[in-house]
FIPA-233137 format. One record per atom (N, C-alpha, C): x, y, z. Coordinates in steps of 0.001 Angstrom, whole numbers, plus 500000, padded with zeros to 6 digits. Example, Ala and Ser with C-alpha at 12.3 -4.5 7.8 and 13.67 -1.06 7.14 Angstrom:
! residues 2
513190494310507800
512300495500507800
513200496700507800
512850497750507080
513670498940507140
512900500030507870
***
This chain:
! residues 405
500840498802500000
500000500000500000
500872501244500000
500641502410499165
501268503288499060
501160504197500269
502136504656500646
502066505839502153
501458507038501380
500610507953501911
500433509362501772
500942510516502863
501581511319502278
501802512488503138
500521512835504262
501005513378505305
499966513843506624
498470514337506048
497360514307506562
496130514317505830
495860516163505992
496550516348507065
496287518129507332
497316518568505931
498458518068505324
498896518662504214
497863518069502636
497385517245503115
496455516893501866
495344517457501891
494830518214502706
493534519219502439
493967520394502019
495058520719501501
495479522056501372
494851522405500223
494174523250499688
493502523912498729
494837523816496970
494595523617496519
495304523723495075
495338524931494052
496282525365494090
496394526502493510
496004526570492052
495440528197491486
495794527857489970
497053528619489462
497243527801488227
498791528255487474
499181529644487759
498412530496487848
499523532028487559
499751531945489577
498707531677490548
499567531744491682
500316530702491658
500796529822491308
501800528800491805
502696529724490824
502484530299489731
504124530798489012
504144532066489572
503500532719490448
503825533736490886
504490533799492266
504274532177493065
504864532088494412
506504531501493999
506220530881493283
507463529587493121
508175529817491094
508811531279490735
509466531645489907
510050530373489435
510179530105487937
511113528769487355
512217529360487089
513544528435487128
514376528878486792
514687529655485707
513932528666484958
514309529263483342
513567530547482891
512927531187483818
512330532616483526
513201533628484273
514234533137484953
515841534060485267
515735534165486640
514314533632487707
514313533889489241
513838532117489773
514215532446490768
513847531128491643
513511531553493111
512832530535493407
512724531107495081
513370531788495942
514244530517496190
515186530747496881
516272532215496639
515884532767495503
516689533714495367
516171535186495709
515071535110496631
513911536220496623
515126536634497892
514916538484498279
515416538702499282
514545538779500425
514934538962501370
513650538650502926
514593540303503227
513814541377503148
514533542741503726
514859543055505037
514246542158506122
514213542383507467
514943541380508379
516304540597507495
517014539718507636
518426540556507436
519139540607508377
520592541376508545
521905540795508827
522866540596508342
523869539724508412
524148539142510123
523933540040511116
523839539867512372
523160538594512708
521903538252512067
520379537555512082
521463536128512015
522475535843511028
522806534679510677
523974534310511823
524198532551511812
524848532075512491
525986531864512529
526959533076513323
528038532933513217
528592531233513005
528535530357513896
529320529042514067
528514528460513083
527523528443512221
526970527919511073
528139528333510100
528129529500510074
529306530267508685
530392529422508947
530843529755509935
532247528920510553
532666527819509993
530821526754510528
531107525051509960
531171525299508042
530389526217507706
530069525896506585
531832526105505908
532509527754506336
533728527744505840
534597526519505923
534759525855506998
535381524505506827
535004523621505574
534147523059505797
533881522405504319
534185523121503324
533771524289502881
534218524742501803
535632524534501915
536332524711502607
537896524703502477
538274523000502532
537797522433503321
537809520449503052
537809520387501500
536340520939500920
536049520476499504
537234520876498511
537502522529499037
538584522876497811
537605523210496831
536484523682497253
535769524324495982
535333525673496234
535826526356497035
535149527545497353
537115528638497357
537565528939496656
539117529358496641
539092530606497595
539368530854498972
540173531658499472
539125532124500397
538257530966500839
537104531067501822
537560531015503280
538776530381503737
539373530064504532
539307531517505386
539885532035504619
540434533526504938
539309534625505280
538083534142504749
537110535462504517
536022535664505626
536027536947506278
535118537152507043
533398536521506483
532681536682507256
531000536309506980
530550536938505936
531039538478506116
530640539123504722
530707538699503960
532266538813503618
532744538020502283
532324536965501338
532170536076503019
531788534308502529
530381534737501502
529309535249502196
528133535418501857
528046535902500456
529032537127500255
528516537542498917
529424536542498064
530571535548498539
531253535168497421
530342533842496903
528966533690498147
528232532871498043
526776533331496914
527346534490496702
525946535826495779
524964535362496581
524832535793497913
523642535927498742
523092537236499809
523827538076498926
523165539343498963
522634539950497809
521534540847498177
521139541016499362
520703539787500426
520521539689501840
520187538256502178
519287537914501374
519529536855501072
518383536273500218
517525534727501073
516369534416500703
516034533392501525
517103531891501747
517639531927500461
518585531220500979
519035531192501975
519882532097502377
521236532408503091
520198532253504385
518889532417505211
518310532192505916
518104530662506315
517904529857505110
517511528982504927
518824527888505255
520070528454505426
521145528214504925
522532528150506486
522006529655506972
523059529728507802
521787530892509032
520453530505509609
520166531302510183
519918530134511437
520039530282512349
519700529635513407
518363528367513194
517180529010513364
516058529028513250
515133529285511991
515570528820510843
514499529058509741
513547528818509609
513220527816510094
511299527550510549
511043528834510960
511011529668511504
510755530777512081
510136532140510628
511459531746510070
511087533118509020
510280532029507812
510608530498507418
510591530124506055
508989529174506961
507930528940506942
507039528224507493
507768526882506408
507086526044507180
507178524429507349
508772524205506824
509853524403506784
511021524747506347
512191523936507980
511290522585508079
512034521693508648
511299519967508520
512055518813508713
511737517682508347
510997517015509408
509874516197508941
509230515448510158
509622514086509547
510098513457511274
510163511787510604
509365511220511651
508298510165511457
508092509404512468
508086507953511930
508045506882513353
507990505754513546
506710505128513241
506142504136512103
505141503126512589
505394501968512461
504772501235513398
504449499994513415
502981499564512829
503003498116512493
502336497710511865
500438497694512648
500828497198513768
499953497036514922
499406498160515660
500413499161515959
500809499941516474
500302501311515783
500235501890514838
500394502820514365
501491503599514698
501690505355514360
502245506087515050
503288505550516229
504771505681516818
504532505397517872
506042506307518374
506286507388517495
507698508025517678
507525508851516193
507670510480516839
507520511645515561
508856512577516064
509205512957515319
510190514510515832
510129515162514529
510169516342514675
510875517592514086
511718517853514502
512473517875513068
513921517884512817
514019519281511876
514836520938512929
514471522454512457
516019522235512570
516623523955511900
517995524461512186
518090524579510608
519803525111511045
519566524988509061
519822523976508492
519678524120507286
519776523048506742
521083522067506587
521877522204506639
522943521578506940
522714520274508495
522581521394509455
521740520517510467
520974519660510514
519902520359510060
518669519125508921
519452518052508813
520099517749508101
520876516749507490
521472515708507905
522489516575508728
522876515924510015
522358514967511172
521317515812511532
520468515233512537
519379514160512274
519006514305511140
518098513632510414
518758511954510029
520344512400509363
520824511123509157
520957510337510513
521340511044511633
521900510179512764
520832509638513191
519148510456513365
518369509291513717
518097508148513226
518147508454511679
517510507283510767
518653506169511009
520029506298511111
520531505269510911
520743504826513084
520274505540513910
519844505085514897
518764503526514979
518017504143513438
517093503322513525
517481501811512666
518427502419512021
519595500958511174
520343500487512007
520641501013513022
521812500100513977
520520498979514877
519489498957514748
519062498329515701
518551497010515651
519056495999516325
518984494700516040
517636494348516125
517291493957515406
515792492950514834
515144491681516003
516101491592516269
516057490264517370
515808490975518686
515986492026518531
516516492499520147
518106492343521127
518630491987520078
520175492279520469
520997493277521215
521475493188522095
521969494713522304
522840495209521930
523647494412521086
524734495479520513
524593496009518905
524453496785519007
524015497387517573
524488496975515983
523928496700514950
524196496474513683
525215497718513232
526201496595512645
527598497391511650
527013497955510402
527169498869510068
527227499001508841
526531498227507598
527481497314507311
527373496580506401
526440495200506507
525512495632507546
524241494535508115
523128495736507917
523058496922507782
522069497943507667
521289497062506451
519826497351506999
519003496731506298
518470497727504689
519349499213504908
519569500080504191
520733500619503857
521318501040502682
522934502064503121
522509503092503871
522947503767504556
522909505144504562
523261506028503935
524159505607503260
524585506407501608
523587506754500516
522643505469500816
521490506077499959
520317506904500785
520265507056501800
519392508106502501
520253509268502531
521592509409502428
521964510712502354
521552511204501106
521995510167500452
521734511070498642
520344511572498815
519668510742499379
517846511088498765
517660511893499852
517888512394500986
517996513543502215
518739514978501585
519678514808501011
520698516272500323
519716516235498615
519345515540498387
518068515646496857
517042516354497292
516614515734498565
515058516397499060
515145518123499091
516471518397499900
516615519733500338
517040520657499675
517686520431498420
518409521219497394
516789521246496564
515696520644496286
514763520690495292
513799521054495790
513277520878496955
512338520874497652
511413521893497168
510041522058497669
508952523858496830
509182524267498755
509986525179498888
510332525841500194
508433526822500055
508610526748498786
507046527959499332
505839527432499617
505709526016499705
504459524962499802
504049525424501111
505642525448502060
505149525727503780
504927524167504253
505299523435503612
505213521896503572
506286521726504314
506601520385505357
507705519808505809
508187518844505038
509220518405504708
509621517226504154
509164516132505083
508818514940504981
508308513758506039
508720512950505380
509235512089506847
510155510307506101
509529509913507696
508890508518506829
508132507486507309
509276506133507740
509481505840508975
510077504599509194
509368503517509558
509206502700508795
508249501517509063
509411499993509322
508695498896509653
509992497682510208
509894497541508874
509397497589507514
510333496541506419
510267497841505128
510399498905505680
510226499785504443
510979501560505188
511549502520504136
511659503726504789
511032504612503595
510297505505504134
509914506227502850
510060507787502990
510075508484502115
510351509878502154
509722511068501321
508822511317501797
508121512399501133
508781514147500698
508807514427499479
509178515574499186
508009516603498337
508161517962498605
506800518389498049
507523519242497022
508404518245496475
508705519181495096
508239519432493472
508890520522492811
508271520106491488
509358519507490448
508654518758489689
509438518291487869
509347519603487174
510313519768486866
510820520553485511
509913520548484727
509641521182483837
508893521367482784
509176520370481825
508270519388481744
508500518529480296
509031517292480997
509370517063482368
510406515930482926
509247515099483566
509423513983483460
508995512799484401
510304512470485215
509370510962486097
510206510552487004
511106509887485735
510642509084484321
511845508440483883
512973509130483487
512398510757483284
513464511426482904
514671511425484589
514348510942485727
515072511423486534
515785509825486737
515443509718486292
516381507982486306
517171507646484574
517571508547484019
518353508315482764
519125509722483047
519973509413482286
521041510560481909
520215511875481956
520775512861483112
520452514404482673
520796515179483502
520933516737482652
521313517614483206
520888517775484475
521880519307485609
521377519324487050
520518520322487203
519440520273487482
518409521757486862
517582521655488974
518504522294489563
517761522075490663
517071523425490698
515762522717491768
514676524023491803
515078524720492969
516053524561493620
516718526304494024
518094526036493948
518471526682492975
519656526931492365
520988527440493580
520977528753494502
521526529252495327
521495528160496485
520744527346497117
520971526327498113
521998525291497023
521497524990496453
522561523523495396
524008524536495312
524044525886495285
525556526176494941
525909525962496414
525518526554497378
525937526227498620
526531524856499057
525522524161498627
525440522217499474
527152522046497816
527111522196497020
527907522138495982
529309522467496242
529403523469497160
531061524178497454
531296523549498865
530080522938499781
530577522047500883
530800520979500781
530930520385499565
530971519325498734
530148517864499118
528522518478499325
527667517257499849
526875517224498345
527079517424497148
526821517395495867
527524517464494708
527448516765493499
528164516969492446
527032518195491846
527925519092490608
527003519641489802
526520518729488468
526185517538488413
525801516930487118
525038515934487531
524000516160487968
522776515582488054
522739513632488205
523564513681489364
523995512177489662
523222511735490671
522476512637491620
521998512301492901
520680510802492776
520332510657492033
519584509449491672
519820508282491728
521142508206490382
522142507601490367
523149506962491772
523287507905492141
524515507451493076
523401507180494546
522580507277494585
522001506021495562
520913505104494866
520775504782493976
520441503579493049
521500502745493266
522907503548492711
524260502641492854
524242502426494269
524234502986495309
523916502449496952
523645501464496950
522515501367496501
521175500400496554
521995498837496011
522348499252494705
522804497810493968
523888497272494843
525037498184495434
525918497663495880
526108497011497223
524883497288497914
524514496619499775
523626495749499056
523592495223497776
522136493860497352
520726494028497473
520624495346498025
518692495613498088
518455495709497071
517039495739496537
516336496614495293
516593497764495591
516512498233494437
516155499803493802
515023500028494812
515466501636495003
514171502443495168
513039502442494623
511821502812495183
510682503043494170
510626504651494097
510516505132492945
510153506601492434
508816507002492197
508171507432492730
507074508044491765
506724509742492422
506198510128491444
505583511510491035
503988511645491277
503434512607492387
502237512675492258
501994514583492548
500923514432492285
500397516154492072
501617516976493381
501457516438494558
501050517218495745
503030516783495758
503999516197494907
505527515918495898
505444514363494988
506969514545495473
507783513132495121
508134512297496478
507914510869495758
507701509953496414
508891509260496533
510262508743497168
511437507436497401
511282506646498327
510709505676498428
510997504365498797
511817503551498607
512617503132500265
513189502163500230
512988500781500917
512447499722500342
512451498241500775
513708497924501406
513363497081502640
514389496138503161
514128495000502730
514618494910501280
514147493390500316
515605493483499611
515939492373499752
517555491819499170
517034491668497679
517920491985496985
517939491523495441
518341490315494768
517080489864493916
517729488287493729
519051488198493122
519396487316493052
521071486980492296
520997487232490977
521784487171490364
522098487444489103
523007486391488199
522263485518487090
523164484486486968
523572484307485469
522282485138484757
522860485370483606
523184486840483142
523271487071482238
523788488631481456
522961488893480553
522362490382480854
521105490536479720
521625491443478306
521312490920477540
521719491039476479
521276492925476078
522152493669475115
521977494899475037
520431495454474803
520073494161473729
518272494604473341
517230494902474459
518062493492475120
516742493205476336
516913494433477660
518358494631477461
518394496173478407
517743497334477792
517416497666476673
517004498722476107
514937498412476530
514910497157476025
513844496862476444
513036497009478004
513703496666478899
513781497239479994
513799498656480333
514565498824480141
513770500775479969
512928501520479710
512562500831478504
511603501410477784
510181500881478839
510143499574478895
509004499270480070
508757500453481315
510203500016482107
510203501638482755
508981503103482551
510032503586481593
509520504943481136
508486504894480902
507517503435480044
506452503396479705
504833503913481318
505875502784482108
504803502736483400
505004504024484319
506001504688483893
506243506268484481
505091506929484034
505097507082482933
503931508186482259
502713507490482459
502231506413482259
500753505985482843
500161505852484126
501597505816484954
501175505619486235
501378506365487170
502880507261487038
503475508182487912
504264508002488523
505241506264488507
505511505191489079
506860504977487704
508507505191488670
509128504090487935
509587503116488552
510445501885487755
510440500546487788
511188501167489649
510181500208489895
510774500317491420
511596498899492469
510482498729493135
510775497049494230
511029495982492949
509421496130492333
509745494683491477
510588495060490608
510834495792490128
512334496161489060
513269495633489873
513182495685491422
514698494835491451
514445493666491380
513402493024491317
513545491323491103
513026490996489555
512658491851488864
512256491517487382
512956492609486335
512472493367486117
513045494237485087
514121494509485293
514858494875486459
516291495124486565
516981494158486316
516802492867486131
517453491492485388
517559492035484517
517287492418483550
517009492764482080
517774494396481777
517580495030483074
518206496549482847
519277496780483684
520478495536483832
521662495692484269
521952495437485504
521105494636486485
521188494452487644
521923492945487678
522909492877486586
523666491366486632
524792491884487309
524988490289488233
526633490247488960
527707490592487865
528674491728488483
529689491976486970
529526492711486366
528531492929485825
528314494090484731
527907495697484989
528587496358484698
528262498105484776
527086498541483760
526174498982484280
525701499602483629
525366501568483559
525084501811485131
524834502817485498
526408504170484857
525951505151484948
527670505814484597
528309506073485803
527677505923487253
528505506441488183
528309505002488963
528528504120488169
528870502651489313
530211503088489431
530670502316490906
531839502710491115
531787504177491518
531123505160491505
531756506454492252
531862506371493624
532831506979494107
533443507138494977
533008508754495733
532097509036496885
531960510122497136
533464510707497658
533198512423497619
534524513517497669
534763512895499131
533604512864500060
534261513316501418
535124511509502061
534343510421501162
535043509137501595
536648509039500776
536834510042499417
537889509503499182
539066510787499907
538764511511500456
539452511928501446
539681511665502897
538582510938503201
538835509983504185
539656508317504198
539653508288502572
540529507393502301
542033507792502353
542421509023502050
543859509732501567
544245509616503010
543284510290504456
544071510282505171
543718509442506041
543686508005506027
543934506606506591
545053506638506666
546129506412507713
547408505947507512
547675505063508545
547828503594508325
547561502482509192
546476502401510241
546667501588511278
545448501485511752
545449503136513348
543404503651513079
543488505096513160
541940504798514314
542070505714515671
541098505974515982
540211506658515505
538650506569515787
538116507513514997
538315508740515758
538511509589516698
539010510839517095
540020511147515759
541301510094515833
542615510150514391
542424510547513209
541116509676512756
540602510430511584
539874511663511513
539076511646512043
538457513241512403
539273514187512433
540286513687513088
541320515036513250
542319515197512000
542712514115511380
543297514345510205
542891515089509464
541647515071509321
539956515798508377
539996517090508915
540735516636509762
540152518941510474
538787519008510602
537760518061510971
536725518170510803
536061518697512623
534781519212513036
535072519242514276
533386518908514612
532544518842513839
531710517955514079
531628516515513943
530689515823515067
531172514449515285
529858513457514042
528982514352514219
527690513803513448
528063514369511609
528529515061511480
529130515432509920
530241513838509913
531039513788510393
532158512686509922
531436511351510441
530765511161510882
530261509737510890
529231509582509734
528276510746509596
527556509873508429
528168510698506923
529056511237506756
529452511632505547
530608511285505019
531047510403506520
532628509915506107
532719508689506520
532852509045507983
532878506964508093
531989505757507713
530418506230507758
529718505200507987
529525505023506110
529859506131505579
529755505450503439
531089504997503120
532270505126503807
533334504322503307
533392502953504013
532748502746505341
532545501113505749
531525500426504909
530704501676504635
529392500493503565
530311500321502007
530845501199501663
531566501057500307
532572499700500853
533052499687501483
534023498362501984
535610498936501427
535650500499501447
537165501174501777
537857501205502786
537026500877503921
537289500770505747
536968499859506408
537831499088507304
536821498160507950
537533498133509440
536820497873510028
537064497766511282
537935496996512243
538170496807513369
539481496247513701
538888495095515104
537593495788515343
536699494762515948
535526494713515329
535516493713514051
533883493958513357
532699493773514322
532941492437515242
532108492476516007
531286493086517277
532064494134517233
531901495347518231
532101496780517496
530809497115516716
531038497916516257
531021499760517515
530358499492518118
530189500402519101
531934500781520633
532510499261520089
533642499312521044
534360500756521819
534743500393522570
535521501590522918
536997501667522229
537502500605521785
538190500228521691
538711500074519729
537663500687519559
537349500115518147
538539500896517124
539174500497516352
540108501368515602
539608500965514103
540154501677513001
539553501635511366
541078501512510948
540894500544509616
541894500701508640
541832500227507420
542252500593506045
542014500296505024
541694499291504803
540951498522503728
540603497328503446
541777497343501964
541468496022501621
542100495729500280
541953496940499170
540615496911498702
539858498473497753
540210499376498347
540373499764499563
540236501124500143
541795501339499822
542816500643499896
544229500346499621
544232501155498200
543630500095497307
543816500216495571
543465501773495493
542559502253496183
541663503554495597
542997504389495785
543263504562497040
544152505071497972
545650505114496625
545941504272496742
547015504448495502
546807505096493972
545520504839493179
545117505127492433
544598506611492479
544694507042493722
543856508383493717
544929509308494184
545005510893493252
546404511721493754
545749512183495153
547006512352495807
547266512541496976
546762513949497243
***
């Protein structure tokens, strides 16, 4: 059964076309939301130690040149977010729920029996968002099924977390900030789902968001931001590279679909069958085309059962590449690969990283290079140890050599 967003956001009245293009500007008419200024927002208003964290990353990524150095001012306009613009609220203000309505994430818990049985709002900026959001969800991946008490590794997550980051940093870079909508992710025992109240591009379906294409995000000024802290590529991979998640921990694919009110990602805790033969180029083309077909009639692409049927056919064989970013390697794991040097506490690595949040380097660094299998642990069976130290694996070795220093 399909989840629906909260029923108080589904009575919301439906706009017609000239107010929705008059709240929510398209890119391609030269404005976007996010780029509106808020006049009663003053550089004071924003968070110093937000700027701070954010200058670090920019200087980690190496994509922001001579940010290191630059007062708040600086950062901001070298960020073109003056005048403040909602961004930069949205971005680096304490409290943006405050000025941006519904402009924070709700996740809750159900059970089957149970309904409801654990909600939070998850506010701050968005960066935070992120943060906080990942550490619960994979709170909710460490937890043994049986009732175990020592928590699931990594590489037993009944999900990556690599692929909830991708589809968590997708939600927030695209999101319709002017809906006044929260983003909501549903944790259920055999499913996680994630509601976004964004829009498709003009002319785009969901199949267009599962094939090759440009990065056309619907707020442009947040994606340059999340882009120079390097929690994004600019070429429209974010799909991709937790699909590739997906294939590489053995689950199915996500399910995608598109409906009036937001986009829909689902993820099953359903293993993917094996793979024993190799589908021939036709029958992959064929497969796609099925896809795209049930996109446009339904709103729906190849999702769960695509990983046990059509994805046979559209490259889901042992061995074979199909995707263009199989094999990518995120920025912040292969710098957490560079500075591995024998076996490293995690304080060791953190600090190598210059990093000084503890919830940024666990789910953006350690916990996607143990699921990639670049890191592994030194007590697998105690992943929580006190004791616990990290060090390259075999791959994490090869990358490590293969990758300039």
């Amino acid at each position: 059964m399909k989840d629906q967003p909260d029923i108080e956001w589904k009575d919301l009245q439906p706009e017609s076309a000239g107010t929705a293009a008059g709240r929510f500007p398209h890119p391609d008419t030269g404005g976007s939301w996010d780029d509106q200024p808020i006049p009663q927002v003053q550089l004071a208003d924003l968070d110093a130690r937000v700027l701070a964290d954010f200058r670090q990353r920019a200087a980690s990524s190496q994509r922001l040149p001579g940010s290191a150095a630059e007062g708040d001012a600086a950062l901001v306009e070298q960020l073109q977010l003056f005048h403040l613009k909602r961004a930069a609220v949205l971005l680096f203000h304490a409290e943006p729920e405050k000025l941006v309505t519904g402009a924070y994430i709700r996740i809750g818990h159900f059970r089957r029996d149970n309904g409801l049985v654990e909600q939070h709002a998850i506010g701050g900026n968005l960066f935070a968002q992120l943060e906080r959001s990942l550490a619960l969800l994979e709170e909710h991946l460490q937890r043994d099924p049986d009732g175990g008490s020592e928590p699931r590794a990594p590489a037993d997550y009944p999900l990556p977390l690599a692929a909830l980051r991708e589809a968590l940093v997708n939600a927030l870079v695209h999101k319709d900030y002017a809906s006044g909508i929260p983003i909501q992710i549903r944790i259920h025992d055999d499913r996680i789902s994630l509601w976004n109240p964004a829009r498709l591009a003009q002319g785009w379906s969901v199949a267009s968001l599962r094939t090759r294409h440009l990065s056309r995000p619907g707020n442009p000024d947040i994606a340059n931001a999340f882009y120079r802290a390097g929690l994004i590529e600019a070429w429209g991979l974010g799909i991709d590279k937790l699909i590739a998640a997906c294939r590489a921990h053995g689950i199915v694919e996500p399910l995608l679909r598109h409906e009036q009110d937001g986009l829909w990602l689902e993820f099953a805790f359903t293993r993917a069958l094996p793979r024993h033969f190799a589908a021939s180029p036709a029958s992959r083309g064929a497969g796609r085309a099925t896809g795209e077909a049930k996109s446009e009639v339904t709103g729906e692409a190849t999702g769960h059962a695509a990983g046990e049927v059509t994805s046979e056919v559209a490259g889901h064989v042992e061995g074979e590449v199909t995707s263009h970013v199989t094999g990518y390697v995120a920025g912040e794991v292969r710098r957490l690969v560079q500075a591995c040097d024998g076996v490293m506490s995690r304080k060791a690595l953190q600090d190598a990283l210059g990093l000084r949040s503890d919830a940024n380097f666990r789910t953006l660094y350690l916990v996607p290079a143990l699921e990639a299998g670049l890191l592994e642990m030194t007590i697998p069976d105690k992943p929580k140890s006190s004791r616990q130290q990290y060090r390259l694996s075999a791959a994490g070795a090869a990358l490590r050599q293969r990758s300039p220093a």
